[in-house]
N, C-alpha and C positions, 0 to 999 in steps of 0.2 A: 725502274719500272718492273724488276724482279722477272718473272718468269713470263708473264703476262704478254700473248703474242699479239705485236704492234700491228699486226693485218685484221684484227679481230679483237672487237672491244663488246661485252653486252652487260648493258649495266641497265639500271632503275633510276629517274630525276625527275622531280618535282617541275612541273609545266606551268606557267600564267596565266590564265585566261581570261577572257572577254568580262567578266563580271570582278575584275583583280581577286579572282582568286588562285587556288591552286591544285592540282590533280597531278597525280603520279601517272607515268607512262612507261613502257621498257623500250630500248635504243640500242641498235646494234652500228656501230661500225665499219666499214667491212671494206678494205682494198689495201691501199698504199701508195706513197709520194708520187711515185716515176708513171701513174696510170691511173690514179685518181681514186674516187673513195665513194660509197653507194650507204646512206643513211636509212636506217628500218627504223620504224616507230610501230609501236603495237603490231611485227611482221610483217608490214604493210612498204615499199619501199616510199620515202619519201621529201630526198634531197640526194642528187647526183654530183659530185664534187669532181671537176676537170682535176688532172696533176697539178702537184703545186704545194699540196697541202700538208702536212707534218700531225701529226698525232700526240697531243701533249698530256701531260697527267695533271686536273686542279689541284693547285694547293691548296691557295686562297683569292676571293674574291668579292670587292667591296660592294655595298649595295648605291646606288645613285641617285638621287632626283629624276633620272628619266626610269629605272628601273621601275617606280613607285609610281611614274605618269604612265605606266606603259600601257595601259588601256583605254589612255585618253590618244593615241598616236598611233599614225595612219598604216601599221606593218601588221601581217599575219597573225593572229592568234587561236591555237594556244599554241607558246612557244616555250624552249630552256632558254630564258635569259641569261644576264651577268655577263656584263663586258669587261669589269675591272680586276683582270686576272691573274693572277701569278701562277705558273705553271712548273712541271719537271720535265725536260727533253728527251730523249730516249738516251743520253747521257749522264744521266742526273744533276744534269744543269738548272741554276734555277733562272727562268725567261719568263719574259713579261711576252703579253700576246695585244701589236696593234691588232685594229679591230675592223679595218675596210676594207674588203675582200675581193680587190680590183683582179684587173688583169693584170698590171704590172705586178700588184705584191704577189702572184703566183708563176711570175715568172713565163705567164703566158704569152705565144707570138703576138696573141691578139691585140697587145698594148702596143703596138706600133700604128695600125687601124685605128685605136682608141682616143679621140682629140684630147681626152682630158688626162689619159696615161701618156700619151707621147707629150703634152704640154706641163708634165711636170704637179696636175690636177689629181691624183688617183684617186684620191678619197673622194671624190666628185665622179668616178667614172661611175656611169650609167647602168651597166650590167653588174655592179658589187653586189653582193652581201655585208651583214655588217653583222660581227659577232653579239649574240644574244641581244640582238635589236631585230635585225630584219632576217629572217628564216634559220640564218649560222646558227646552230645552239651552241649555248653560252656557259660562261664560268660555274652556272650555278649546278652544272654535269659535274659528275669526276672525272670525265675525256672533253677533251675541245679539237677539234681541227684547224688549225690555223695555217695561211699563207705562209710559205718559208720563208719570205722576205718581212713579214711582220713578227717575224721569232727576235725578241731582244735581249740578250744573255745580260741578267741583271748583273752589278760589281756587290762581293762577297759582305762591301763593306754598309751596305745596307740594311737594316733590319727590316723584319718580317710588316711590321705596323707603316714601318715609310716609304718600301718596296709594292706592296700593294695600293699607292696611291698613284703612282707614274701614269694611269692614263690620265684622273683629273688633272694632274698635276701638267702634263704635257699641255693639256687643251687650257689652262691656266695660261701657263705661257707665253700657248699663240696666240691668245685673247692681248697679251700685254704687248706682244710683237704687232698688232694692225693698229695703235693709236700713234698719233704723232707726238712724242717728246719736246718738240721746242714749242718754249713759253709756257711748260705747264707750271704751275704753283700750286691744284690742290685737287686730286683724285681722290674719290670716292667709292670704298663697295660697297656697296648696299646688298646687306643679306649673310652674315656671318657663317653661313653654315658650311654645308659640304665641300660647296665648289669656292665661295667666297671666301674662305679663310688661305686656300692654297691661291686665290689672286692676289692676296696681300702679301704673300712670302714670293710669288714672282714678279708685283713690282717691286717687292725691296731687290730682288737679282736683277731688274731693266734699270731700276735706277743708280744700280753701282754701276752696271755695264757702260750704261749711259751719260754717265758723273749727272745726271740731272739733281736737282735742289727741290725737286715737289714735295709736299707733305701728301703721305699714305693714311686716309683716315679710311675707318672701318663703320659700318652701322646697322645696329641689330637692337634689338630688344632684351634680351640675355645677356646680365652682365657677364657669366662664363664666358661667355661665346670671344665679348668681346675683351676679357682677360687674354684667350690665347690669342686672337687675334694683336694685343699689343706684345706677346710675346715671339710672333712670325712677322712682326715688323710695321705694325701700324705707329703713326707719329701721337694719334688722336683718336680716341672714341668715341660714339653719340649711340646714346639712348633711343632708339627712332627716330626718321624723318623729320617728325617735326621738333627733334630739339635742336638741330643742325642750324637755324634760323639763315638770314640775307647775308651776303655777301657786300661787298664796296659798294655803296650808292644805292642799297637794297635789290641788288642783283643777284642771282641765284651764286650761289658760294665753291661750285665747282668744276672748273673746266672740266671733266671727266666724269660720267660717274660708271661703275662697271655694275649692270644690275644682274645679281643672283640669287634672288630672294627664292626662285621655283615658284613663283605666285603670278596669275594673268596682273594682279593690280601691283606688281612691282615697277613693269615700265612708266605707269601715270606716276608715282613718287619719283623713280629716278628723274622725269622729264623736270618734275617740279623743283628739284636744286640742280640741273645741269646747266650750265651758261654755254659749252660747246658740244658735245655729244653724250651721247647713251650708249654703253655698248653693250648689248643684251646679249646673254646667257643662257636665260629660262627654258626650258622646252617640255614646258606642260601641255601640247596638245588642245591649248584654247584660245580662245580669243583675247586680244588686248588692246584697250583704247580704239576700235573699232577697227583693229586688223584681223582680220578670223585666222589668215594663215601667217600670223607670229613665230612658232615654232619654224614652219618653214623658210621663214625669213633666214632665222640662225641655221636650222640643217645646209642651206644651199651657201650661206655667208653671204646671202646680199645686203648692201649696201641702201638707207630709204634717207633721203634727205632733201631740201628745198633749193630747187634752180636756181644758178645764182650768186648760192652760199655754201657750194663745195670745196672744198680746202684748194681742189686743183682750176686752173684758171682756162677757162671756166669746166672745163669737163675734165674726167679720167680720163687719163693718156690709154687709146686703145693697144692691147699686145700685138696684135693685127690688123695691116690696113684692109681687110675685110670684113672684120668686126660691122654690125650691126648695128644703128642706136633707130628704136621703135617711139614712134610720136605719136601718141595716143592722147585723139581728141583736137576737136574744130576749132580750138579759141588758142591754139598757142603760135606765136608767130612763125612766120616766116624767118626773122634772124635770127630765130633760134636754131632753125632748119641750117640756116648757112653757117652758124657759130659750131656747130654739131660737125657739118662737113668739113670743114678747115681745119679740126680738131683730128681727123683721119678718121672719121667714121664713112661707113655708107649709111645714110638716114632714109629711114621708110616711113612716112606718113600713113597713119592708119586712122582719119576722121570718125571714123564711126562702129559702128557693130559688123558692118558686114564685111567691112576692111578688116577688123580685126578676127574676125572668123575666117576669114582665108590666110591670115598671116598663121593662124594658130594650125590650121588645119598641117600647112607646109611643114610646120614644126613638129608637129604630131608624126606626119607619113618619115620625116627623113625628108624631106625635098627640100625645106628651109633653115637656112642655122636660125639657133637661139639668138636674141638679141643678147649683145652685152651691156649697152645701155638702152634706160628708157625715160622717156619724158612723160609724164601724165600729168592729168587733173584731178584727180581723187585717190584716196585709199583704196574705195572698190576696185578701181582699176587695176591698183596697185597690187591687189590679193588675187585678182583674173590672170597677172602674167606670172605671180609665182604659183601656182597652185589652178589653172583652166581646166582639167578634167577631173572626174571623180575617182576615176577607175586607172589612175597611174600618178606615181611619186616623180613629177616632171615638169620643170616651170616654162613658160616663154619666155622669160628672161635666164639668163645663163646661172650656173653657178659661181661667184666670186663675180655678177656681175653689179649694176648701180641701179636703183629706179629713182628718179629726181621728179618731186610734185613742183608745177608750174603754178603762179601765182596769177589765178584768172578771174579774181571777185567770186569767187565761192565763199560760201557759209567755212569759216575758222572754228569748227569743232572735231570734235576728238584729237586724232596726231598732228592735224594742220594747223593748230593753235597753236605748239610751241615748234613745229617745222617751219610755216610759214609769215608768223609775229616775230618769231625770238632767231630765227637760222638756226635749231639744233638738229643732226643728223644723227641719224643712229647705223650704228656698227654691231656688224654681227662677229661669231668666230662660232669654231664647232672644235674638233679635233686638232691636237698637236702631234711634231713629229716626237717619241719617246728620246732618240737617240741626240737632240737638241735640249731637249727636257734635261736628262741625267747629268751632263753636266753644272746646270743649275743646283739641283737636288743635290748634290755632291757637296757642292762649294758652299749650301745654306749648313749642310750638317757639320762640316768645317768649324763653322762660324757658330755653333752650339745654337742654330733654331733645329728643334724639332719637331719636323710635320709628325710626326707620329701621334703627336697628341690629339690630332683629329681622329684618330678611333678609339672608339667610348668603349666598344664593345662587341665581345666575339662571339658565335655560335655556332657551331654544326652544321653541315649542308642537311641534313637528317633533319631539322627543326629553324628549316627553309622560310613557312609561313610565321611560327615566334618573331625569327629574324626580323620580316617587315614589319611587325606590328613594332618591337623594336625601335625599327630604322626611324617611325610615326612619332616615339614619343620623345617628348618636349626636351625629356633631358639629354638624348641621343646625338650626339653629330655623324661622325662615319661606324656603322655596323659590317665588322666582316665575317663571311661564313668561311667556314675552314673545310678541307676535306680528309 
C-alpha cells in the first residue's frame, strides 16, 4: 500500500444507480480498525463503521448476476458495488474479502445478544451490511472496508483468474452442501454461465467427497458454454430444456436440478424436469411462477415445499424447543397442529387476517420470534411471511427457516402444480464459507480443472460501465475489472 496513510483514503468510483446506470462520486475514508471508520460521499458524511473493520486495497473484482440485477433488488441506491473481490492487506497479502458484515465478523460484543451470531447464523444477522450489495461500498472502489474476521489470506498457489472467483465459487459449494446425496442418479444445472458452471466443478468435489455415483449434467444453449462445462466435470450435455426429454416411465429425468439461469422463467423449466427438488440460485429481484418474493426466498435460504413430502418425517427437526411453527389459514387440520407439536414445535394457529396481523406486528416490534416453520395454503401467503412490509428487508418466517403448502382443494396452478401433484420442494442457498470453499478449489486445480476459464474477460475499473455492457454480451461468461 506504499506510502498511502491507512487512516485516510480519498479516491473517485463509479456508483449504480436506480436507472442501472452509472455516475462518479468522490469518497473519503477516514478512521481505523480499533475505533471504527466514518464514510464521506461528495463531503457529506455517509456510512458510520463500528470497529472491526480493516482497510483493503482492490485488485480485482468479478462482475455477477446480482451486480447486473442490482436495480431490480430491494437495497439502497446509488451505490459502489462489487462483492467478488480480491484485495491487498496492509501487508501486501493477497485476501479475498467475505462479504456479510455481521457483528460477529467484526468481532463485535454485540454478537453474543445476536440470535443469529451466537447460533452460528451471521450472514443472516439482522443488523449486517453486505459488501457492494446493501450500503458497504464494493469492490468496484479501489479501497473496500471489510470485517477482520471476513479477511481470507488467499494460497500463493492460485492465480489471479481462479482467486477471484472464491466468493461464487464458495456460494457453489454450499448450494451443493444443503441437497441430500443418497439415492441420487442424475443432477442437473440448468444455466451454464457464471454461477452454473462453478456448480458443476463442486458437484464433481461433493461427489468425490461423497463417493456418490450421480451423473453431473449441464444445460445451456451455448455449445461453448457447455464445452467448459464438460471440462469442470459435467458427465453430459443438453442443448436446452427441452432437448433433455422423460425420464423412466416418462417421469421428469432428474432428481435434482440446480437452477441458475438469472432468469424469473428459469424456475418454471427447472420444475419441468425435476422429479425431487429445485434448488434455486437466481436472484433477479422479480417474480417467478407466481412468487413475487423469489429472490427473497434464496437471500433468507428458505425452504417452499408440499406438507407431507418433506424429506424429514414429517417435519424439520426444530434447533430449539421454542422454535415456532405458524398455521396459516382455516382449512388445515387439527393433526397437523398435533403432528407439528410432537415434532417439538410451539404451533400458533393464525386463521385469518387479523391473526395474522398481530402475529406480524409481534415480529415487527421485537415482542415475537420469527417462525421457523410455517404451514399455509397458498403462495400469496407464502410471499406475506417472507417479505410483510414494504419498508424493511425482514420475513415472518426466519431465516434458514421451511414454509410447507397444505393440500386443501385449491386451484393447482402456478408452484402448486408441481409442489402439490408431483411432491417437488424447492431449496434455496445464498452464501458460502470461502475458508470450506479453498480447499475444494485447491484439490480441483490438483486435478488439472481449471475454473479460470470462466473469465472471458478483463477491464479497468476506469471503464466500469464498458465492463457491464461487457458482462451483457452473449459471448461473455465471467468479466473482471482490475485496479
Amino acid at each position: 500500500m506504499g506510502d498511502i496513510s491507512l487512516n485516510v483514503v480519498d479516491f473517485c468510483a463509479f456508483e449504480y444507480t436506480r436507472d442501472a446506470s452509472f455516475q462518479q462520486a468522490s469518497y473519503r475514508y477516514e478512521g481505523e480498525p480499533r475505533t471504527g471508520w466514518r464514510i464521506f460521499r461528495e463531503g457529506k458524511e455517509h456510512l458510520a463503521l463500528p470497529a472491526g473493520y480493516r482497510l483493503l486495497k482492490s485488485i480485482r473484482c468479478g462482475i455477477c448476476s446480482t451486480d447486473l440485477a442490482r436495480h431490480h433488488l430491494p437495497y439502497p441506491l446509488p451505490q459502489i458495488t462489487g462483492h467478488e473481490v480480491i484485495a491487498e492487506d496492509e501487508s501486501g497479502r493477497t485476501a479475498a474479502a467475505e462479504i456479510n458484515a455481521s457483528h460477529r465478523a467484526t468481532g463485535s460484543p454485540l454478537a453474543e445478544a445476536c440470535p443469529f451470531c451466537r447460533e452460528g447464523l451471521p450472514t443472516h444477522c439482522p443488523d449486517r451490511l453486505t459488501l457492494g450489495i446493501d450500503r458497504l461500498p464494493g469492490g468496484f472502489a479501489p479501497w473496500i472496508l471489510v470485517p477482520e474476521h471476513n479477511v481470507v489470506e488467499m494460497p500463493a498457489t492460485l492465480d489471479a483468474d481462479v482467486s477471484v472467483l472464491i466468493e461464487p465459487f464458495a456460494a457453489a459449494v454450499h448450494a451443493t452442501e444443503q441437497i441430500d446425496p443418497a439415492g441420487l442418479e442424475r443432477v442437473a444445472v440448468l444455466g451454464a454461465g457464471r454461477l452454473g458452471l462453478l456448480i458443476v466443478a463442486a458437484l464433481r468435489g461433493m461427489r468425490e467427497k461423497t463417493g456418490g455415483a450421480f451423473s453431473i449434467e449441464a444445460i445451456n444453449r451455448r455449445k461453448k458454454r457447455l464445452e467448459i462445462a464438460a471440462a469442470l466435470g459435467a458427465d453430459r450435455v443438453w442443448e436446452g430444456a427441452e432437448a433433455v426429454g422423460s425420464g423412466d416411465r416418462g417421469s421428469p429425468p432428474f432428481d435434482v436440478v440446480f437452477e441458475s439461469t438469472g432468469s424469473p422463467q428459469g424456475l418454471e423449466a427447472a420444475l419441468a424436469i425435476a422429479s425431487r427438488e429445485v434448488h434455486l440460485k437466481s436472484t433477479t429481484g422479480l417474480a417467478s411462477m407466481g412468487l413475487a418474493h423469489a429472490t427473497e426466498l434464496v437471500v433468507d435460504e428458505v425452504a417452499l415445499g408440499p406438507l407431507g413430502r418433506w424429506p424429514s418425517s414429517p417435519f424439520p427437526v426444530p434447533s430449539d424447543p421454542e422454535q415456532t411453527a405458524l398455521i396459516c389459514g382455516a382449512h388445515i387440520s387439527t393433526e397437523v397442529i398435533r403432528d407439528i407439536e410432537a415434532a417439538g414445535y410451539r404451533a400458533v394457529r393464525v386463521p385469518g387476517e387479523e391473526e395474522l396481523q398481530a402475529f406480524s406486528g409481534k415480529v415487527r416490534t421485537g415482542v415475537g420470534p420469527q417462525a421457523a416453520l410455517a404451514v399455509v395454503e397458498s403462495i400469496e401467503t407464502a410471499d406475506r411471511l417472507l417479505r410483510p412490509w414494504p419498508d424493511r428487508e425482514q420475513g415472518i418466517i426466519r431465516p434458514r427457516g421451511t414454509i410447507l403448502v397444505a393440500d386443501v382443494g385449491q386451484p393447482k396452478v402456478g408452484l402448486l402444480s408441481p409442489m402439490l401433484e408431483r411432491g417437488i420442494r424447492i431449496g434455496t442457498s445464498r452464501c458460502g464459507d470461502f475458508r470450506r470453499a479453498l480447499p475444494i478449489m485447491e484439490r480441483l486445480l490438483r486435478e488439472g480443472v481449471d475454473l479460470g476459464t470462466i473469465v472471458t474477460e478483463t477491464l479497468p475499473a476506469a471503464e466500469l460501465p464498458a465492463a457491464f455492457e461487457r458482462a451483457l454480451a452473449p459471448g461473455n461468461i465471467k468479466v473482471v475489472v482490475t485496479h
